[in-house]
C-alpha positions, 0 to 999 in steps of 0.5 A, spaced: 348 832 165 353 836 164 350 842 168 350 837 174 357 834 173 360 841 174 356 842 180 358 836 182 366 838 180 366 845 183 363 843 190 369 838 191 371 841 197 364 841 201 362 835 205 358 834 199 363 832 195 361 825 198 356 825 191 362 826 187 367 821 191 360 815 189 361 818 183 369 818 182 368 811 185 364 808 179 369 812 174 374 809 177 378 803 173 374 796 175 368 800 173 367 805 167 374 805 167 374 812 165 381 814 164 386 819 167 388 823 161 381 824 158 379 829 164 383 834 162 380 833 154 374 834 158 376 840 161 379 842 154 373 841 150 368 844 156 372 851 155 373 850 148 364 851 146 364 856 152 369 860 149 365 858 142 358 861 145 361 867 149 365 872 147 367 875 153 370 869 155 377 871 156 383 868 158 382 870 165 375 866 165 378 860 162 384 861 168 378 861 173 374 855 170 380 851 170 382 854 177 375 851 179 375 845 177 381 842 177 379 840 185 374 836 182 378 833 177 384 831 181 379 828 186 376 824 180 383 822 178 386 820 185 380 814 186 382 811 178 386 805 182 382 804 188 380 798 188 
């Protein structure tokens, strides 16, 4: 699950982002009500273990990671209030 969702999160400029779009939608706060603030705790976390697992992740590959998925991220956050 976790490999699919960052496919998902990086692709959210592609006219495949429509997956991730449903996928926003049924976060959003009328359905699992997934909280704004807890995508950063995710990003947070998810750079957190690659760093724990890979020493050559450095400073510049975590600015990479989150260069690359915050689209993603922002994408999620904007659908949260759509009704």
């Amino acid at each position: 699950m976790l490999h699919i969702s960052m496919a998902y999160m990086t692709k959210s400029h592609e006219k495949k982002s429509e997956i991730l779009l449903k996928i926003a939608n049924s976060h959003n706060k009328n359905n699992l009500n997934i909280r704004p603030h807890l995508y950063s705790l995710w990003l947070d976390s998810l750079v957190s273990a690659a760093k724990s697992i890979n020493h050559d992740f450095d400073n510049n590959t975590e600015k990479l990671w989150r260069t690359c998925l915050q689209p993603g991220i922002d994408l999620m956050i904007s659908r949260y209030q759509v009704v």
